[in-house]
C-alpha positions in Angstrom: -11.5 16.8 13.1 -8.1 15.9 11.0 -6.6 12.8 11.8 -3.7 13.4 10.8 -1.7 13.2 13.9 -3.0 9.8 14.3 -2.0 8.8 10.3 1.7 10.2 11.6 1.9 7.7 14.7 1.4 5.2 12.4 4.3 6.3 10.0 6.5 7.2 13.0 5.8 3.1 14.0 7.2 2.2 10.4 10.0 4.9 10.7 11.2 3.1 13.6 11.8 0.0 12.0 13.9 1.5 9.1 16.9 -0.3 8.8 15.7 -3.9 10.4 16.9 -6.5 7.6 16.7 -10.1 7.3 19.3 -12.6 7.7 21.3 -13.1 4.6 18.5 -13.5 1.6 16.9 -16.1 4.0 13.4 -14.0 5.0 14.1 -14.7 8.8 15.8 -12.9 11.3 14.5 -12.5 14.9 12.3 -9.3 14.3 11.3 -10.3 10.5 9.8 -13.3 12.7 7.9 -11.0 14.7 6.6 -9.4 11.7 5.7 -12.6 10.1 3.7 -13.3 13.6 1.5 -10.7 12.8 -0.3 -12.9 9.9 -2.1 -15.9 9.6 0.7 -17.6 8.3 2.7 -20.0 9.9 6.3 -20.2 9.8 9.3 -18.2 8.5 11.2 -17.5 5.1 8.7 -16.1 3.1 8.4 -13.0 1.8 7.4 -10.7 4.3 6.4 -6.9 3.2 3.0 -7.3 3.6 4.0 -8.8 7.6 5.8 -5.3 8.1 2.4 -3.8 7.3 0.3 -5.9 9.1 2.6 -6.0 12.3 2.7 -2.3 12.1 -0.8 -1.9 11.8 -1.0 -3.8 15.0 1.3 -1.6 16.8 -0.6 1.3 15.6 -3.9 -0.1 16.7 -2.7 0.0 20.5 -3.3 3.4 21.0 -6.9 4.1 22.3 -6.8 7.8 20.2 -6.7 5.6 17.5 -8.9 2.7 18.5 -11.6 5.5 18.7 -11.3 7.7 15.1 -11.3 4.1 13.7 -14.5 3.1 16.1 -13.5 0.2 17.4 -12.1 -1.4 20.9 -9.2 -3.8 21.5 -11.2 -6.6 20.7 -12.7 -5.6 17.5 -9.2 -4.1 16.6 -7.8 -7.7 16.6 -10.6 -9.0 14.2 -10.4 -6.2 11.9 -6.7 -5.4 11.2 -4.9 -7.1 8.5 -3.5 -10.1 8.6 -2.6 -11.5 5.4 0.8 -12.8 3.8 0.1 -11.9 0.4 0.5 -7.7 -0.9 -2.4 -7.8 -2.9 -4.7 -9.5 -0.6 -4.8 -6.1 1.1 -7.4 -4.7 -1.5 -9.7 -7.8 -0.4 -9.1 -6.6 3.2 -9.4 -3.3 2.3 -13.1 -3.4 0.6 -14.2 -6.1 3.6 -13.6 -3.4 5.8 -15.4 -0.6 4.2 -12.0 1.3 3.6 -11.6 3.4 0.5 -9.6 1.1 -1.9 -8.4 3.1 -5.2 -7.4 1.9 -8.5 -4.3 4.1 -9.4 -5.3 3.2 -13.6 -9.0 4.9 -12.3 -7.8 8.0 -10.3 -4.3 9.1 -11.4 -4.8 12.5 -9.6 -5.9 10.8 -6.4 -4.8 12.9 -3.3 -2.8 10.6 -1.0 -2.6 11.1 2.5 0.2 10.4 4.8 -0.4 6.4 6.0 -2.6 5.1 3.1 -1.6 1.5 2.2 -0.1 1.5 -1.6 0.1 -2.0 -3.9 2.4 -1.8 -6.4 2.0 -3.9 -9.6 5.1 -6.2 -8.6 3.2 -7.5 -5.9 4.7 -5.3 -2.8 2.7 -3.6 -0.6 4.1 -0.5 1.5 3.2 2.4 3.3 2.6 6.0 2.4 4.8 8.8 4.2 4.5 11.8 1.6 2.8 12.6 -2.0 4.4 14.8 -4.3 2.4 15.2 -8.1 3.6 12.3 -9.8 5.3 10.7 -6.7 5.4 9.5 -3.5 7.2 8.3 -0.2 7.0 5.2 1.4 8.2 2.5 3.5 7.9 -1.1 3.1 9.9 -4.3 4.5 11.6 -6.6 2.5 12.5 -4.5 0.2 15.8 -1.5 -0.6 16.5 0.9 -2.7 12.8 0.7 -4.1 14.1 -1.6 -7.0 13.6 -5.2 -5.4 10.5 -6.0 -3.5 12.5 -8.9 -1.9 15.3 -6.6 -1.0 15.6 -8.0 2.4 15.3 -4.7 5.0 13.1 -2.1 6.1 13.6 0.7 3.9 11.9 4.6 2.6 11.9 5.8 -1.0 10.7 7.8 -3.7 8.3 5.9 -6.2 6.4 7.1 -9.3 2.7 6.5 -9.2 3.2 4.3 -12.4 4.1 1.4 -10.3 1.3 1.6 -7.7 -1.9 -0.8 -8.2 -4.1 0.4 -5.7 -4.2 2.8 -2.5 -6.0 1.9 0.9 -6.7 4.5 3.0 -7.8 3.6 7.0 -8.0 7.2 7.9 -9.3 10.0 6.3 
């Protein structure tokens, strides 16, 4: 069975959000707080693109359709989704759960699929939307055009594979 309709709710969470931004360059703002809230960190005003993921993530793990491809119930759900400050930290999560976690440097023809998790070598962390060869679509938070991954706002753009570190995929 594809799950591809599920992977899509997920993006169609993130799409949602596009457009949110932070308060000045300050990393807070009333929803970038609620994002935040979705970690085990405490607080406001740090960097927050791996928050966006993790919050939506959350969102995404509400729906029972998805609860069940993934095998797991409302309480598991809480103990196994992500919930880490840190971009790169979501390859430890990644390979604690059992997910396929890819090197990029390893597998440079690598099929993505719509709602794999991407690290980038900056230290970002966004979300898949489309591949295309030798690029791909995403959206991450605090970020913009795809040039600064403390850009301050939910945004989508085109990036080459040469900047991602590692793909996560929770759905095949």
């Amino acid at each position: 069975m594809t799950t591809l309709h599920l992977r899509r709710r997920l993006v169609d969470i993130a799409r949602k959000e596009l457009g949110v931004t932070e308060i000045g360059t300050s990393n807070t703002g009333s929803r970038v707080e609620e994002y935040q809230r979705a970690t085990w960190l405490d607080g406001t005003g740090w960097s927050w693109c791996a928050a966006f993921q993790c919050w939506i993530i959350m969102e995404w793990l509400k729906d029972q359709e998805v609860l069940d491809a993934l095998k797991l119930t409302k309480v598991t759900a809480e103990h196994w989704r992500p919930k880490t400050a840190g971009a790169w930290d979501f390859e430890r999560w990644g390979r604690e759960k059992g997910l396929d976690v890819t090197a990029q440097r390893d597998r440079p023809d690598y099929v993505l699929h719509t709602a794999d998790i991407v690290t980038f070598t900056h230290s970002h962390v966004e979300l898949i939307e489309d591949d295309h060869a030798d690029s791909f679509k995403s959206i991450g938070g605090n970020t913009d055009d795809g040039t600064d991954r403390n850009g301050g706002a939910v945004c989508e753009h085109w990036n080459s594979r040469t900047r991602a570190r590692r793909y996560i995929r929770l759905l095949s």
